[in-house]
C-alpha positions as semicolon CSV with decimal commas, in nm:
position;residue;x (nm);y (nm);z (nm)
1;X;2,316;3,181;-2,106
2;X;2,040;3,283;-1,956
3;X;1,830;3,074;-1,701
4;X;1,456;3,092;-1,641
5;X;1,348;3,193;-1,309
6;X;1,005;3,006;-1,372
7;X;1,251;2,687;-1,460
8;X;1,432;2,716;-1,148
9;X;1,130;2,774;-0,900
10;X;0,930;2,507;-1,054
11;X;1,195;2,236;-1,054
12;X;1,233;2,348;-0,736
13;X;0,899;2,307;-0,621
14;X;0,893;1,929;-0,814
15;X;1,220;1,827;-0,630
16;X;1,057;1,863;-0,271
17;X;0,740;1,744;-0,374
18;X;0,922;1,446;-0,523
19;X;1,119;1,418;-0,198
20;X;0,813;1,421;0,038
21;X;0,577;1,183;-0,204
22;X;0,818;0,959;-0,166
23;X;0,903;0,965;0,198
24;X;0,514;0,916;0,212
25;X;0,496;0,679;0,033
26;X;0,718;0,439;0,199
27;X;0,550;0,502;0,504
28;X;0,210;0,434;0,368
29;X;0,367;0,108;0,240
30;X;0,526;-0,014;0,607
31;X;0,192;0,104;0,734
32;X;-0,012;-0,097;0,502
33;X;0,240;-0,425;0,544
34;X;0,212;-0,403;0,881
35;X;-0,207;-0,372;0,917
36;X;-0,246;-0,650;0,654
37;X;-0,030;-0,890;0,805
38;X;-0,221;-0,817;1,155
39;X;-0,514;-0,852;0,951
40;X;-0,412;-1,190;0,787
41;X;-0,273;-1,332;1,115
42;X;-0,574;-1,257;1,282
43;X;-0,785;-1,495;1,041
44;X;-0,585;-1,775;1,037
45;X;-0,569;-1,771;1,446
46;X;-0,978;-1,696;1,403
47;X;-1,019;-1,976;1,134
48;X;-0,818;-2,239;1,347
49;X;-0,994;-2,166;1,654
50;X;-1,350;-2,228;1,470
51;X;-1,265;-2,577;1,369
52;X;-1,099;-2,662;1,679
53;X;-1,433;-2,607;1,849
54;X;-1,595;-2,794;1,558
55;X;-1,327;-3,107;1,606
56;X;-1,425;-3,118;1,941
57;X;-1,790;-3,153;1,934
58;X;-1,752;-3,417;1,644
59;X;-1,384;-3,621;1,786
60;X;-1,559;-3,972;1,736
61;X;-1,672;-3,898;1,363
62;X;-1,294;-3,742;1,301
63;X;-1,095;-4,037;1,392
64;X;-1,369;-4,260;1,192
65;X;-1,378;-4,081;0,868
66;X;-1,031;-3,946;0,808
67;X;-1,108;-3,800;0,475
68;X;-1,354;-3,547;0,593
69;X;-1,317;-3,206;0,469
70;X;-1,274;-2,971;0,747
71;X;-1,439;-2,597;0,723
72;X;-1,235;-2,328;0,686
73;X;-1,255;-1,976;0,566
74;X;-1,136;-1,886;0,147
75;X;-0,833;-1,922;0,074
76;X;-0,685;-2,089;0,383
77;X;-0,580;-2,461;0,446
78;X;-0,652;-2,627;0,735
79;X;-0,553;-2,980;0,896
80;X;-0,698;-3,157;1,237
81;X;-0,494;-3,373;1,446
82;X;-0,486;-3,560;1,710
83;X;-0,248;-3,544;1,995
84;X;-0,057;-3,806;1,861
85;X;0,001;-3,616;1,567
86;X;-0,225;-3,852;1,338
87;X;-0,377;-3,604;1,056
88;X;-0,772;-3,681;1,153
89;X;-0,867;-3,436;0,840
90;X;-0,785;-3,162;0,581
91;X;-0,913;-2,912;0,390
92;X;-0,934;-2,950;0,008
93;X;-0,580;-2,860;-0,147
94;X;-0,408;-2,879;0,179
95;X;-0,068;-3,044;0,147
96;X;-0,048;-3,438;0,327
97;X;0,262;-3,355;0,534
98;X;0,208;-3,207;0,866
99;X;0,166;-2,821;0,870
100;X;0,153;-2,837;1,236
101;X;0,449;-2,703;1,445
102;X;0,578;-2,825;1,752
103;X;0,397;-2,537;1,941
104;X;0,119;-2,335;1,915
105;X;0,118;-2,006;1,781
106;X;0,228;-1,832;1,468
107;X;0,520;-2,018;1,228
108;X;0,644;-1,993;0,878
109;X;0,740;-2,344;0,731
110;X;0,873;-2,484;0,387
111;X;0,668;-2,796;0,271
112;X;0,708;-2,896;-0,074
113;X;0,924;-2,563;-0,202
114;X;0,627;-2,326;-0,086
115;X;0,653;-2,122;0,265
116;X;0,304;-2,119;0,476
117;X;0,205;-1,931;0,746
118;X;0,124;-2,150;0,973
119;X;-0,096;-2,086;1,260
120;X;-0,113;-2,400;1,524
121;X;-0,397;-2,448;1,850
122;X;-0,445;-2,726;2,084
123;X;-0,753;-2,735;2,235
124;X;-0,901;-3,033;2,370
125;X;-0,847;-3,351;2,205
126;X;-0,727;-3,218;1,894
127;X;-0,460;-2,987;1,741
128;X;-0,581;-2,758;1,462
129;X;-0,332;-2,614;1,201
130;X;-0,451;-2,317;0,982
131;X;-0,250;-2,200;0,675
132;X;-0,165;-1,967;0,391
133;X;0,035;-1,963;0,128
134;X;0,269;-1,668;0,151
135;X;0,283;-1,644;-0,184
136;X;-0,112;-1,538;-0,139
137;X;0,038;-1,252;0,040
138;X;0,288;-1,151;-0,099
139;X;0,101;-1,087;-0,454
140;X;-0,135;-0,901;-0,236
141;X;0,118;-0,679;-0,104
142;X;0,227;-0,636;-0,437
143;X;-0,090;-0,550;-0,605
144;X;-0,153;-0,315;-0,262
145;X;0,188;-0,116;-0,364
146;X;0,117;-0,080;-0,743
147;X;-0,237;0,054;-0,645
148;X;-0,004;0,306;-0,408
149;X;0,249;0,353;-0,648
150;X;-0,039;0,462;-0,912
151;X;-0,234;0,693;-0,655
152;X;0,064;0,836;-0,547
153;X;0,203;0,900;-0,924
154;X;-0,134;1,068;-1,016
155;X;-0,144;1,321;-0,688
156;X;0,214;1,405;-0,793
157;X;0,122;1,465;-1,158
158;X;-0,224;1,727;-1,040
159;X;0,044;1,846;-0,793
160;X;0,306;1,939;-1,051
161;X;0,012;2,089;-1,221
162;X;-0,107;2,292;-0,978
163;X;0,215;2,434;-0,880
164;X;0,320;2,524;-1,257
165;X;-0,007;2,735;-1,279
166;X;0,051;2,873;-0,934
167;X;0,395;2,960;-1,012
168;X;0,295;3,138;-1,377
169;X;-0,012;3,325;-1,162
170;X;0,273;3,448;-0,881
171;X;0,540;3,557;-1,097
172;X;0,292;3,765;-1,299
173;X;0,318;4,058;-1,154
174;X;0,723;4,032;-1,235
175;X;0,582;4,015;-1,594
176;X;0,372;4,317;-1,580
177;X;0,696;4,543;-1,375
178;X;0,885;4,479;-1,675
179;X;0,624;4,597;-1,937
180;X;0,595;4,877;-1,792
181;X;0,946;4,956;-1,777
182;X;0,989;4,874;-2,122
183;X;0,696;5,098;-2,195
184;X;0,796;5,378;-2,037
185;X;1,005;5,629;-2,216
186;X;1,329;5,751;-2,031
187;X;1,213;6,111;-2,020
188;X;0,910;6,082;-1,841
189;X;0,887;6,117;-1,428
190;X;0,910;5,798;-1,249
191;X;0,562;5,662;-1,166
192;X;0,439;5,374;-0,969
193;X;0,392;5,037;-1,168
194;X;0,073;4,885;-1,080
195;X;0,293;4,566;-0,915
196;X;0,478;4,810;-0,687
197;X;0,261;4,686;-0,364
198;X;0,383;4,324;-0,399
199;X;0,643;4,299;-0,094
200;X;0,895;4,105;-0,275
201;X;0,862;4,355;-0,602
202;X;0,917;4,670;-0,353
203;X;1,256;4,706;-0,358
204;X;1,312;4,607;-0,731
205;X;1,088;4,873;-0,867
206;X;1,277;5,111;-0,654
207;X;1,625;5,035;-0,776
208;X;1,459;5,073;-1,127
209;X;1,335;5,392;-1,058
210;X;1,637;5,506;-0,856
211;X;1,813;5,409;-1,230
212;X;1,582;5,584;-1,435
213;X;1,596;5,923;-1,245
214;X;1,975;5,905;-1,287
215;X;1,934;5,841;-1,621
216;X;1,680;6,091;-1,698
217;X;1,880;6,394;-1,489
218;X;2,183;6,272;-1,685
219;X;1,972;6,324;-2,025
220;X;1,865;6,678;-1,916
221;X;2,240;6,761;-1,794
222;X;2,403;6,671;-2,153
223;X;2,111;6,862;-2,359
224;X;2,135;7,194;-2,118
225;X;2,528;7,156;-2,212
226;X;2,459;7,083;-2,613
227;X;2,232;7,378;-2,565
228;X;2,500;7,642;-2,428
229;X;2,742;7,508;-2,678
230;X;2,473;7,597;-2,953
């Protein structure tokens, strides 16, 4: 049976292209993780530090009204302490048990069957705790790799496009070679085809003419012999 050179060069081409989209795309994804959870980290350290300097210039009005609200940015949750660990306020929707960790910095806790990360600062008399759901983030990751996923899917679809019209336009030539081969009748002289300057076509066309000088010398041979016989 016979198999399509276009077929085989094109599948090919979509093969490797599939090979390095992918590669790429994994990277792009690690990249992305990575940034974004810089990115996230930094706000909650940002967000704490803010209302730690707000705690402090209001300490006295803290441990007096424990139900006020304290300000924090979208989206996070924030508590204020004190350094006995009494909660002197929270942010609307944060949980009552301590987000807090032992020491400051960056944790990941379990309150309640949700994880948080948890970012914890002492600074003067009171101990801020800013956190996320990381649940938050990990839908965002997920709706950042179906937005990659998509724009990655679409370049490869233009790509396969592109290369299936590239590949008809190169093997072209190939096409016209052979018409005029097929055109050409055995008994006339060997002539150039108009693809004969294409590198790769070079030695094809002269193995083809090579063939059809033997063939048209053997032609002439066999009618000077039916000729003497006559």
């Amino acid at each position: 049976m016979a198999r399509s050179l276009r077929s085989r060069v094109l599948w090919l081409v979509a093969f490797s292209l599939l090979s390095v989209w992918l590669l790429l795309a994994l990277w792009l994804h690690n990249t992305v993780k990575q940034h974004l959870g810089t990115a996230l980290d930094q706000r909650l350290a940002a967000s704490a530090r803010m209302v730690a300097s707000m705690a402090n210039a209001s300490a006295p009005a803290l441990s007096a009204k424990p139900e006020l609200q304290a300000v924090v940015n979208s989206g996070l949750f924030c508590q204020v302490m004190n350094l006995r660990g009494e909660i002197l306020a929270r942010s609307g929707g944060a949980p009552s048990a301590h987000l807090a960790s032992s020491q400051d910095g960056f944790t990941e806790r379990s309150l309640a069957g949700e994880r948080w990360r948890v970012y914890t600062v002492s600074q003067g008399q009171v101990r801020v705790a800013t956190a996320e759901p990381m649940a938050v983030r990990e839908s965002l990751l997920a709706t950042l790799a179906w937005a990659l996923l998509v724009g990655l899917l679409l370049a490869l679809l233009g790509a396969w496009l592109a290369v299936r019209w590239a590949v008809s336009r190169g093997l072209a030539p190939l096409d016209a070679v052979r018409r005029e081969f097929e055109s050409r009748p055995v008994q006339a002289a060997s002539a150039t085809p108009s693809a004969a300057g294409i590198t790769e076509l070079v030695p094809l066309v002269a193995a083809l003419d090579r063939w059809a000088d033997q063939a048209r010398q053997a032609l002439l041979r066999e009618r000077r012999l039916t000729d003497d016989l006559a």
